[in-house]
VEXMI-38493 format. One record per residue (C-alpha): residue number from 1; residue in one letter; x, y, z. Coordinates in Angstrom, 3 decimals. Layout:
% VEXMI-38493
<r k="NUM" r="A" u="X" v="Y" w="Z"/>
...
This chain:
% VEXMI-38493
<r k="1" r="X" u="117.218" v="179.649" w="163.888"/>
<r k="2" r="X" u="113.744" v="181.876" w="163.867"/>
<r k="3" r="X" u="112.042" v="182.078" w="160.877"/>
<r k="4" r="X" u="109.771" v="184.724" w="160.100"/>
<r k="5" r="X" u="106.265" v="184.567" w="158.248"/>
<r k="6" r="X" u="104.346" v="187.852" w="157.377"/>
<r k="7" r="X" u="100.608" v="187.471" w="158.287"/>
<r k="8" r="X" u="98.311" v="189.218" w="156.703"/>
<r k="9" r="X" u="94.564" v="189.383" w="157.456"/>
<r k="10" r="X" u="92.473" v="190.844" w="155.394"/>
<r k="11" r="X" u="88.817" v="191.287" w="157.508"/>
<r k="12" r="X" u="88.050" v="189.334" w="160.665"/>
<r k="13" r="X" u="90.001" v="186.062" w="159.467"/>
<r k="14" r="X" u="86.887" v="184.054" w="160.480"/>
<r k="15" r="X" u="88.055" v="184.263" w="164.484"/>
<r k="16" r="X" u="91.736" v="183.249" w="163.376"/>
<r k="17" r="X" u="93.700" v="184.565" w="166.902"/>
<r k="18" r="X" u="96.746" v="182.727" w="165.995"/>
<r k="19" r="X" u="97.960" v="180.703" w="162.780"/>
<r k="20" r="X" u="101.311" v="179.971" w="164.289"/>
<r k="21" r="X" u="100.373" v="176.352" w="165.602"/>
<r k="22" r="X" u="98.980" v="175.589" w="161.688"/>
<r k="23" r="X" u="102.243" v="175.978" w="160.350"/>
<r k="24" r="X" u="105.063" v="175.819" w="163.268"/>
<r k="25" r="X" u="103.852" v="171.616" w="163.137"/>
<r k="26" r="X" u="105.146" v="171.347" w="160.143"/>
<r k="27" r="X" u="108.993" v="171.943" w="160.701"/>
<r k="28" r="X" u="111.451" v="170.838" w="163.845"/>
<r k="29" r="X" u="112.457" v="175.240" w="163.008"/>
<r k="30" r="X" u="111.216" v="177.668" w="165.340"/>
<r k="31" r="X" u="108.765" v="179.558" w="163.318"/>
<r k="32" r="X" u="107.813" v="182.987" w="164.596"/>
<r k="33" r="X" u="104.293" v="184.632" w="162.583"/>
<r k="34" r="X" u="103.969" v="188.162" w="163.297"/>
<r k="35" r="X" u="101.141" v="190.717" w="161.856"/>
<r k="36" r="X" u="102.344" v="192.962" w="158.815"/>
<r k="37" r="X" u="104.188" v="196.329" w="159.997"/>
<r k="38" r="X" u="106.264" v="198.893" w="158.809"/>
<r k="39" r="X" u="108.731" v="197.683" w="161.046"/>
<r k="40" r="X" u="108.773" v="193.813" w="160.026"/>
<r k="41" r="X" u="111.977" v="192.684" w="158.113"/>
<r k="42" r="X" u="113.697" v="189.690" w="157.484"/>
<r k="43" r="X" u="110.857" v="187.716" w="156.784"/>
<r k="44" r="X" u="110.978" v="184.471" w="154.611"/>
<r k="45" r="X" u="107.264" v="183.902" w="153.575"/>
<r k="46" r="X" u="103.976" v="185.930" w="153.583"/>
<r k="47" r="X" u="100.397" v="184.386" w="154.265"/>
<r k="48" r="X" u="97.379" v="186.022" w="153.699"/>
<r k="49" r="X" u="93.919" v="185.266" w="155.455"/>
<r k="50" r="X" u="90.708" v="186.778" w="155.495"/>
<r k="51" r="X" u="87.087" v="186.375" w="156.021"/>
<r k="52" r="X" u="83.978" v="188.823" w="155.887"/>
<r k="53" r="X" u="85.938" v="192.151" w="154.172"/>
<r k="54" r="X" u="85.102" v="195.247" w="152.595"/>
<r k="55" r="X" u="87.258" v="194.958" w="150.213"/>
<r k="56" r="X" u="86.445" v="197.743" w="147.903"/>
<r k="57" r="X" u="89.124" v="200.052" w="146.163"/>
<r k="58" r="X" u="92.800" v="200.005" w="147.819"/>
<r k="59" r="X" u="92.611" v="203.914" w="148.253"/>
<r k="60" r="X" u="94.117" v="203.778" w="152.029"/>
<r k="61" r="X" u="97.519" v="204.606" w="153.057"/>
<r k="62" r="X" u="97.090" v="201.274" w="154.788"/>
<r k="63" r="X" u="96.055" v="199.076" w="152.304"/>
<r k="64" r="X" u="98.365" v="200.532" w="150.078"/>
<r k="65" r="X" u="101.107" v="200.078" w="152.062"/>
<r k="66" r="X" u="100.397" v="196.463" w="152.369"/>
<r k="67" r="X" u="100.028" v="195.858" w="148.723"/>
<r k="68" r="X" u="103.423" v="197.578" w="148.144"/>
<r k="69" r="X" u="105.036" v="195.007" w="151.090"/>
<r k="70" r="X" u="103.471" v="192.190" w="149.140"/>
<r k="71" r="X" u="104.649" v="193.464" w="145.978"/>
<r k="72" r="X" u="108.409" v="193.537" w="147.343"/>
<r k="73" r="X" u="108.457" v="190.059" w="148.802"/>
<r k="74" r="X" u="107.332" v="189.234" w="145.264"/>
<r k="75" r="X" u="110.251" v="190.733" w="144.127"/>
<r k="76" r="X" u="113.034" v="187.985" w="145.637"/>
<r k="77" r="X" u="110.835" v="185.190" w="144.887"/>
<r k="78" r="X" u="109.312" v="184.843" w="148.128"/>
<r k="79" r="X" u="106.535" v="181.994" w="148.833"/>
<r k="80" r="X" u="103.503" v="183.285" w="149.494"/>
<r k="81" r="X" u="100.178" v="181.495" w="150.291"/>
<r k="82" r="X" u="96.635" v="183.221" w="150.703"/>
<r k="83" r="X" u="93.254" v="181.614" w="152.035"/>
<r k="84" r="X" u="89.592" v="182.885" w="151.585"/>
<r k="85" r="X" u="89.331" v="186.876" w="150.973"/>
<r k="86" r="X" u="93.235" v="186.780" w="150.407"/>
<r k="87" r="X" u="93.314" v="185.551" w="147.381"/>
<r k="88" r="X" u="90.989" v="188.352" w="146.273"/>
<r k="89" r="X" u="93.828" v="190.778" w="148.056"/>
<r k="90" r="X" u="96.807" v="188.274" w="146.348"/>
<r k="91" r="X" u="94.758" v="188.972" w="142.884"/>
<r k="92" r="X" u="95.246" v="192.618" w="143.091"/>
<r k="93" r="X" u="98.638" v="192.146" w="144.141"/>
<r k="94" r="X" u="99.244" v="191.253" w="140.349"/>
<r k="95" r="X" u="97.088" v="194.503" w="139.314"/>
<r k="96" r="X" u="93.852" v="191.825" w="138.882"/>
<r k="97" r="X" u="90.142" v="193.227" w="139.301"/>
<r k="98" r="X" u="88.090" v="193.295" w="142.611"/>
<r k="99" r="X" u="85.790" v="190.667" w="144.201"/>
<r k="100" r="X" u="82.196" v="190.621" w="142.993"/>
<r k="101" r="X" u="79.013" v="189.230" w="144.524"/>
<r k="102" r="X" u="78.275" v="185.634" w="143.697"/>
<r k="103" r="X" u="75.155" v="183.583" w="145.192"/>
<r k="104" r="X" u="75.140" v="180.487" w="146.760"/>
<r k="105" r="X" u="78.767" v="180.617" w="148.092"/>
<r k="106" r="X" u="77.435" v="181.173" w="151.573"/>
<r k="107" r="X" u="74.610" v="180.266" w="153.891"/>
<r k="108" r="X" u="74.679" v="182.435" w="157.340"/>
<r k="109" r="X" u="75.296" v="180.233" w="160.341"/>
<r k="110" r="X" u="75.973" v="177.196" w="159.035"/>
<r k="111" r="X" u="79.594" v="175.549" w="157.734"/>
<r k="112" r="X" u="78.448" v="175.517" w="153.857"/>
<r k="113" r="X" u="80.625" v="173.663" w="150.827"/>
<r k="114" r="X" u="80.512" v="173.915" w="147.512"/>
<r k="115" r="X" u="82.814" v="171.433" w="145.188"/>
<r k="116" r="X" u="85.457" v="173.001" w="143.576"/>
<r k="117" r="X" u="87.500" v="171.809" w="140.489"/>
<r k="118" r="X" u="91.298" v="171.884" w="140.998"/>
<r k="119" r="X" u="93.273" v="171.549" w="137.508"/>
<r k="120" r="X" u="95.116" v="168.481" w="137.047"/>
<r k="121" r="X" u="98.009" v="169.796" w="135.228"/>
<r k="122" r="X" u="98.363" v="173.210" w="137.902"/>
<r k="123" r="X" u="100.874" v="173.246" w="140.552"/>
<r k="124" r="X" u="98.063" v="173.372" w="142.811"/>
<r k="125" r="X" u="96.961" v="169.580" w="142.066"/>
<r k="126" r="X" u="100.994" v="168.742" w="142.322"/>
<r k="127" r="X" u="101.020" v="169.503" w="145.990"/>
<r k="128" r="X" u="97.671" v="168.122" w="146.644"/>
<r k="129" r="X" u="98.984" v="165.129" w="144.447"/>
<r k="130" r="X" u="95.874" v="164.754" w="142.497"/>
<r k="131" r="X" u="93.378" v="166.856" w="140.708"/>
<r k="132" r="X" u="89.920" v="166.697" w="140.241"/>
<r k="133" r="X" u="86.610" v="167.289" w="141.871"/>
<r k="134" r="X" u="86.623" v="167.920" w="145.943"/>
<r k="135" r="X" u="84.335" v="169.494" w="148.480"/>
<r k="136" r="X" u="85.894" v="172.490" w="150.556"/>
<r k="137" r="X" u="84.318" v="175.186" w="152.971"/>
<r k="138" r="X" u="82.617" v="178.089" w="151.250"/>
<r k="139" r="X" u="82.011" v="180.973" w="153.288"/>
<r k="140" r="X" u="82.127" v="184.158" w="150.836"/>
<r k="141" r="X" u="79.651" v="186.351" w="149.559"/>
<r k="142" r="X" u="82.006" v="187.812" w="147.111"/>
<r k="143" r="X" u="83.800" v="185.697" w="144.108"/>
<r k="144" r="X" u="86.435" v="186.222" w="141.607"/>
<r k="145" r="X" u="85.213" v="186.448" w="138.265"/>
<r k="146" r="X" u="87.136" v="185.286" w="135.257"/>
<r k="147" r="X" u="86.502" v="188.681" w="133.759"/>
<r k="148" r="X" u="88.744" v="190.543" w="136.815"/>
<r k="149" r="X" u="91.388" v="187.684" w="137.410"/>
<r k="150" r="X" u="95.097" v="188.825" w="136.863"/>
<r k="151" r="X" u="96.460" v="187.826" w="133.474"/>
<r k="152" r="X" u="99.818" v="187.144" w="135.566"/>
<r k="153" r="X" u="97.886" v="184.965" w="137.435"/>
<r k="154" r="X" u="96.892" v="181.304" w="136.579"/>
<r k="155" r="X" u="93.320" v="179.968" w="137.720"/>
<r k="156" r="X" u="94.031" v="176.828" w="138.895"/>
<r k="157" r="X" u="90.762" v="175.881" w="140.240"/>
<r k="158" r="X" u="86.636" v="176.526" w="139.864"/>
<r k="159" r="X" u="83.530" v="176.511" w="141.588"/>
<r k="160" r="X" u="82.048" v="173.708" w="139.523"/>
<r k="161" r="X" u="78.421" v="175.157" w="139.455"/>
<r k="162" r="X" u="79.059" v="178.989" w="138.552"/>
<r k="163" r="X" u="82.668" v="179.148" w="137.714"/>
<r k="164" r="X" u="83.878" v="181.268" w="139.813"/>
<r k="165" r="X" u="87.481" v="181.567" w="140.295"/>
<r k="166" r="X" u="88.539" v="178.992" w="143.419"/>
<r k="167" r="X" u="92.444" v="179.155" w="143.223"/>
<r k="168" r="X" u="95.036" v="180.982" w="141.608"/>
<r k="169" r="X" u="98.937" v="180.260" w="141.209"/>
<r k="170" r="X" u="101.709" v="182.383" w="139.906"/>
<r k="171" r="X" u="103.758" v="181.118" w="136.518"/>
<r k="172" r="X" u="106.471" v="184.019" w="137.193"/>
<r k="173" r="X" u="107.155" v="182.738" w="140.846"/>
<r k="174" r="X" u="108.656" v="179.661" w="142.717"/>
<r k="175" r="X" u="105.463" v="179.282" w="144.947"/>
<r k="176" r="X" u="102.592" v="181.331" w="145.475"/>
<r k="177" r="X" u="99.535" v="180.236" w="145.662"/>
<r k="178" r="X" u="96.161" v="180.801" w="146.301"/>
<r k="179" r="X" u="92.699" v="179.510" w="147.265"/>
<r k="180" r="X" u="89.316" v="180.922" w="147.967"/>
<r k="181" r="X" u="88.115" v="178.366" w="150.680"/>
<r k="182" r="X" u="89.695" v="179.010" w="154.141"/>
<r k="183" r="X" u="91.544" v="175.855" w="153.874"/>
<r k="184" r="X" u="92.830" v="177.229" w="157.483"/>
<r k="185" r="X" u="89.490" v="175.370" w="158.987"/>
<r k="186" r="X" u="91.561" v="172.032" w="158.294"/>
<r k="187" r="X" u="88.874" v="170.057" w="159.564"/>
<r k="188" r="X" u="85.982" v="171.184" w="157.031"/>
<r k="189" r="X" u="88.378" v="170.220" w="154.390"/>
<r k="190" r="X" u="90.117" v="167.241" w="152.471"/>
<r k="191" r="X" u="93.064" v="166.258" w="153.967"/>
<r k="192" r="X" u="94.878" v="166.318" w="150.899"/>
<r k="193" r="X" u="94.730" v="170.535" w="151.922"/>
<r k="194" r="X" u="96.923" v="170.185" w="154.614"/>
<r k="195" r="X" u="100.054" v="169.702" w="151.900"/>
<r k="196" r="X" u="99.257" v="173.180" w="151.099"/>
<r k="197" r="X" u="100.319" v="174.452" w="154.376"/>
<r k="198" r="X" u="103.012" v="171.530" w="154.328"/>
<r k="199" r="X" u="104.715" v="172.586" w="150.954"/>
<r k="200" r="X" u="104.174" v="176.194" w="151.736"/>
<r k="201" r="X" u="106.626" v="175.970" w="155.179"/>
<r k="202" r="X" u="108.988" v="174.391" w="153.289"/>
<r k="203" r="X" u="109.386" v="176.837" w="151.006"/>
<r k="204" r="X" u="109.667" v="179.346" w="153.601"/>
<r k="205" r="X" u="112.282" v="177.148" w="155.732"/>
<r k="206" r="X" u="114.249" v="176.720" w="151.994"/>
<r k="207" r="X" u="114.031" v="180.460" w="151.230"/>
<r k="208" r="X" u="115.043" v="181.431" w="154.627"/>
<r k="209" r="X" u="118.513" v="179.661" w="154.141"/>
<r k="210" r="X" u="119.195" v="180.918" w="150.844"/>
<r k="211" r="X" u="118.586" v="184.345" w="152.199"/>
<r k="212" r="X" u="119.560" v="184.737" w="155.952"/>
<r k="213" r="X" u="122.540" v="183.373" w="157.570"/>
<r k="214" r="X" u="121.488" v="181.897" w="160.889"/>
């Protein structure tokens, strides 16, 4: 069977060509990632990336368009994971506030972290099977403040020096989750991460099943 994920990249993705290979390792099922469309159906999980956006007011037909297809796969319960600038997009998914500047959350040229604070009791820390303090990449200029997070949306973890908003989950839904390092870069990360991406494609295998007959 071929089981679709939605990919969604919100800016330039940090050079991301193809996320296929980060997630087709982690099933024997053929997994097929293809770009958002208005075409693109029978999908069983949505991922959003991003890195370097303008993400100011969702005024386009485009952007619009997008937040209404995230919205729908919402709808049935459908795992969804975002990375770096998508969780800001994930957060007004759920009708949350935009991204504001924050300072010292990225140095230009260089691979900066910043340690984050994951919560032990969040679903988050579940997957990653333990909480606590850990060190991930940190390459945005603009943060989510507590101030414009979604109240349908559970901050999971924090920068530990200015408290910015480093992870978000959904209480209303099976799995979605979300995190504000581009946990993507696997190797500038804990390997603990990589159960993110791990737990994620087995919701999506799980959900496919229940949904599609193959």
């Amino acid at each position: 069977m071929v089981i679709k994920i939605a990919w969604i990249n919100v800016g330039n993705g940090h050079g991301i060509q193809d996320i296929s290979p980060l997630l087709g390792k982690h099933t024997d099922e053929s997994i097929l990632v293809e770009r958002v469309s208005s075409g693109l159906s029978d999908i069983s999980g949505i991922i959003i990336t991003g890195d370097e956006p303008d993400l100011v007011e969702p005024t386009s037909i485009c952007e619009l368009d997008t937040i209404n297809f995230v919205k729908r796969g919402l709808s049935t319960n459908m795992p969804v994971l975002a990375t770096g600038y998508g969780m800001g997009f994930l957060n007004l998914c759920f009708g949350g506030g935009h991204l504001t500047p924050v300072e010292n959350h990225r140095v230009e040229s260089m691979n900066y972290g910043h340690r984050v604070y994951v919560s032990p009791g969040s679903k988050s820390a579940a997957i990653l099977g333990i909480g606590g303090f850990f060190s991930l990449n940190s390459r945005h200029k603009l943060g989510l403040k507590e101030s414009k997070r979604s109240p349908r949306l559970l901050a999971a973890a924090y920068s530990v020096d200015e408290g910015v908003v480093e992870g978000l989950e959904s209480t209303e839904h099976s799995w979605v989750i979300g995190f504000q390092a581009n946990l993507e870069s696997c190797d500038e990360n804990p390997k603990a991460f990589g159960n993110i991406f791990i737990a994620f494609v087995e919701r999506v295998v799980n959900f496919h099943k229940l949904h599609y007959k193959s």
